[in-house]
C-alpha positions as CSV (number, residue, x, y, z in Angstrom):
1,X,75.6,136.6,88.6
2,X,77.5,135.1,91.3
3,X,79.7,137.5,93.5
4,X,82.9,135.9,93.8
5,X,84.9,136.8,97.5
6,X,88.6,136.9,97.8
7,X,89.7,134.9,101.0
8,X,92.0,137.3,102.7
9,X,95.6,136.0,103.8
10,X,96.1,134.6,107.3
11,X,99.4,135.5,108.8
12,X,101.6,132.8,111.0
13,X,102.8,133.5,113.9
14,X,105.7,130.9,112.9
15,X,107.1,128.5,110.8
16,X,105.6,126.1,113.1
17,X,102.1,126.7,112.0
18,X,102.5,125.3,108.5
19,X,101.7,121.9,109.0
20,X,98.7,122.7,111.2
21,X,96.8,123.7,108.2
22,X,94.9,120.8,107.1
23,X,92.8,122.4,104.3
24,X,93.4,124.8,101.8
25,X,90.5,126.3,100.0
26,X,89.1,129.3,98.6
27,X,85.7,130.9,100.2
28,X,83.5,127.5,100.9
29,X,85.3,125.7,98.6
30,X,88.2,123.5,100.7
31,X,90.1,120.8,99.3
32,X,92.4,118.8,100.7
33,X,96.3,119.8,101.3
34,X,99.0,119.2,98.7
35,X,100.7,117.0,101.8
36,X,97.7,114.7,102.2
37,X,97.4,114.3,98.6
38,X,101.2,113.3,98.6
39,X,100.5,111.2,101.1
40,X,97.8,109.5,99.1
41,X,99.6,109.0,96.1
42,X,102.8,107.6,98.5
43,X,100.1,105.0,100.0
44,X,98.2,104.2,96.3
45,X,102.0,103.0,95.2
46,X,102.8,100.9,98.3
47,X,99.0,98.8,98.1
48,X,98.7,98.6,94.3
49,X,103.3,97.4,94.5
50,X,101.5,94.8,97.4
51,X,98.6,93.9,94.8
52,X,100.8,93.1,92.3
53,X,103.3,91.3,94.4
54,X,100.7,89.0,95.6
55,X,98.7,88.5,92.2
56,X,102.3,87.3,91.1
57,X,103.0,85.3,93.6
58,X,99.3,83.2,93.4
59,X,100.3,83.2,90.0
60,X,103.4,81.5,90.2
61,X,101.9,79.1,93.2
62,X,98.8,77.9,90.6
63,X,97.0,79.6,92.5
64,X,94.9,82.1,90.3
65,X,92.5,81.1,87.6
66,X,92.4,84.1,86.0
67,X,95.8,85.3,84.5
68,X,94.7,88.3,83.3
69,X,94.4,89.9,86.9
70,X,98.3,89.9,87.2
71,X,98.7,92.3,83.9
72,X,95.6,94.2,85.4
73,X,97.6,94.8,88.6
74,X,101.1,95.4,86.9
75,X,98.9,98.1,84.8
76,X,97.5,99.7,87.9
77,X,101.0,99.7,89.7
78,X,102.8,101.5,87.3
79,X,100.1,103.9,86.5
80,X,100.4,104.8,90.6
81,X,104.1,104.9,90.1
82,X,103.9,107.5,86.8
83,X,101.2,109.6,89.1
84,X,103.1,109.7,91.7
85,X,106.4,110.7,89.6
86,X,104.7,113.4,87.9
87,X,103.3,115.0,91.3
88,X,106.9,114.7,92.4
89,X,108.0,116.7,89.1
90,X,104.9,119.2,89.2
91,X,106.2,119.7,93.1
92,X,109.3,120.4,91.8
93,X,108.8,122.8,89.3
94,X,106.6,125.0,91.4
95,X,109.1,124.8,94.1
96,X,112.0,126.0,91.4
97,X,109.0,128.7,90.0
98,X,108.5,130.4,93.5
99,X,112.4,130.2,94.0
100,X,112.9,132.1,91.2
101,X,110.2,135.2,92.1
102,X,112.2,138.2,92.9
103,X,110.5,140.3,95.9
């Protein structure tokens, strides 16, 4: 059975050291911070709004032989859009959530 180890809580010595932090993680395990993944998803809706720009515009032009890459793109753009939202709304709610904890 594996022994499972509680990483104990750091203190700051101010507010200052929040964004130092560049992973979070449990024990070995680290993943990436909830700022870098925002950051991902920020970037992921700016290239694939670009893509889809351009797939339109070589569509328009003549172009593009195959048509069916501009519905492709307009798929993958708004799916980056809906992920993005939904961070955005998951963000929210835990930010409303740890409001709401009385100490």
């Amino acid at each position: 059975m594996e022994q499972m180890f509680i990483t104990p809580i750091r203190t700051l010595d101010s507010i200052a050291d929040l964004g130092t932090a560049k992973k979070v993680g449990s024990g070995q395990n680290a993943g990436p911070a909830f700022q870098d993944i925002f950051k991902e998803a920020v970037e992921n809706v700016k290239t694939t709004e670009s893509d889809l720009s351009r797939q339109q515009y070589l569509l328009s032009t003549g172009q593009i032989d195959d048509a069916h890459t501009v519905p492709a793109a307009a798929a993958k753009a708004q799916l980056s859009v809906e992920l993005l939202s939904a961070l955005r709304n998951k963000a929210l709610e835990a930010y409303t959530e740890i409001i709401r904890i009385s100490i």
